[in-house]
C-alpha positions as a printed Julia matrix, in Angstrom:
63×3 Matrix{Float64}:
 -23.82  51.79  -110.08
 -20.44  50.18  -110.46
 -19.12  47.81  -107.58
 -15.63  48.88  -106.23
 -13.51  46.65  -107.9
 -14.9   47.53  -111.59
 -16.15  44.28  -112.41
 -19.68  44.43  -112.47
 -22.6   47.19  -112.64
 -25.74  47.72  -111.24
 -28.76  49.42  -113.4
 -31.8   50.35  -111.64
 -35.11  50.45  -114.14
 -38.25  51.47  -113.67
 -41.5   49.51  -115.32
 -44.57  50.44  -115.19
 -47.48  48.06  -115.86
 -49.6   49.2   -118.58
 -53.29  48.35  -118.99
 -52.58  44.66  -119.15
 -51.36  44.72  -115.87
 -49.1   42.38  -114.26
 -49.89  40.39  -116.91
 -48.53  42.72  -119.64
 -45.07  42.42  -117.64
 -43.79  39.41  -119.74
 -43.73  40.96  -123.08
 -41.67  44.16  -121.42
 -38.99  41.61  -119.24
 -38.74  39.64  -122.34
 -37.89  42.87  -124.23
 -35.51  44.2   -121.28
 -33.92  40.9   -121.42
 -33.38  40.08  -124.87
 -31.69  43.43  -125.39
 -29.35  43.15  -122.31
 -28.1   39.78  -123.33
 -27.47  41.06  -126.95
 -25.2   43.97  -125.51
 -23.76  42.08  -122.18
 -20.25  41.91  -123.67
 -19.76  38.64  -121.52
 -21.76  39.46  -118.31
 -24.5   38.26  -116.79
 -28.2   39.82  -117.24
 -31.06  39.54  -114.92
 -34.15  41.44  -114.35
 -35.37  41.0   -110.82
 -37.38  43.04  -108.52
 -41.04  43.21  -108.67
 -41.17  43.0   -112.51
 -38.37  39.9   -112.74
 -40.72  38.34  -109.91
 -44.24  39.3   -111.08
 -43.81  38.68  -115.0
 -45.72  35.49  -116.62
 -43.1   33.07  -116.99
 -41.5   33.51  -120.79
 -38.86  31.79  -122.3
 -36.49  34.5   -121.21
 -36.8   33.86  -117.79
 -36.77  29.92  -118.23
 -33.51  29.12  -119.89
């Protein structure tokens, strides 16, 4: 979804939890994150929702 004025998108992702569990969510946002920031052309990145909130903290989601 783009906003109005052009300047910034919304993607909406699905992840489902394999049979690690919640606690296989890390390695995916990592993942998610590392390639978003590699092809953000200048934006921001952020993975939120249930798996931005319920992954093990990484070093993605601490710097």
């Amino acid at each position: 979804m783009a906003s109005k004025d052009g300047k910034a998108i919304q993607v909406i992702v699905q992840v489902h939890k394999d049979k690690e569990g919640w606690d296989g969510l890390g390695k995916v946002v990592d993942t998610m994150t590392e390639i978003g920031e590699e092809n953000a052309d200048g934006l921001g990145f952020h993975v939120t929702g249930p798996a931005g909130y319920g992954a093990p903290r990484g070093p993605a989601r601490t710097a």
